[in-house]
N, C-alpha and C positions, 0 to 999 in steps of 0.2 A: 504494500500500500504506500504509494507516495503521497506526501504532505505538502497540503499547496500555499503558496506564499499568504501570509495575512493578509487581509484589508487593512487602512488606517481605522484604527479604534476595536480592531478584533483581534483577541489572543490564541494564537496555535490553541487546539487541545493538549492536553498533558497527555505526554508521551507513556505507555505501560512499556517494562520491560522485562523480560522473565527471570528466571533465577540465574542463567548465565549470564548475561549482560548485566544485568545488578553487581553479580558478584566481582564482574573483570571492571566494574566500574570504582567499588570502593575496592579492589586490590583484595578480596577475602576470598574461602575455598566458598562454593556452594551450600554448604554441609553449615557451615558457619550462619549463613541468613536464614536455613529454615530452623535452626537453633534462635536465632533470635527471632523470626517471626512466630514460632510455636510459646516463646517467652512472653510476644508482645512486648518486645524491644522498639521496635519499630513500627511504621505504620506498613501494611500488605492489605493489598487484594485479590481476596480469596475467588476464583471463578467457579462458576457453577458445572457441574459434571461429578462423576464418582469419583474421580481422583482428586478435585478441588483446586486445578491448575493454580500456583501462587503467581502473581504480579506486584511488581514494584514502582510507582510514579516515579518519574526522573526529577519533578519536582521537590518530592518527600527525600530523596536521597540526597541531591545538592541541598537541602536543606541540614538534612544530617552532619556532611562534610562541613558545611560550614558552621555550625552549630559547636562541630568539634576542634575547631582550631583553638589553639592556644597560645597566646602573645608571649612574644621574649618579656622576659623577666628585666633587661636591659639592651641596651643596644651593644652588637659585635662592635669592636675601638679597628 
């Protein structure tokens, strides 16, 4: 599915992404997100079917990332 440019004053949809691309996104194994999504660590979107396919918004995660940075304590001389 490709994604077509905005109009002025309309915002892309939020991107879903599965458990591989979440994972290669914050740098962690797989195995790791459905640990914290079974935690509710994070936020996921659980899809409908018997297996419950999980989704990650690209929004929710850059939110993450940033959420987890941490400032120097002083500046490198």
């Amino acid at each position: 599915m490709t994604r077509r440019p905005a109009r002025r004053g309309e915002t892309l949809p939020d991107r879903l992404l599965d458990v591989s691309e979440a994972a290669a996104m914050l740098a962690v194994k797989p195995a790791t997100l459905y640990q914290w999504a079974h935690q509710r660590r994070m936020p996921v979107v659980k899809l409908f079917g018997p297996r419950g396919a999980l989704r990650f918004r690209e929004s929710d995660l850059r939110a993450l990332i940033a959420g987890s940075v941490r400032p120097a304590l002083r500046e490198s001389d």
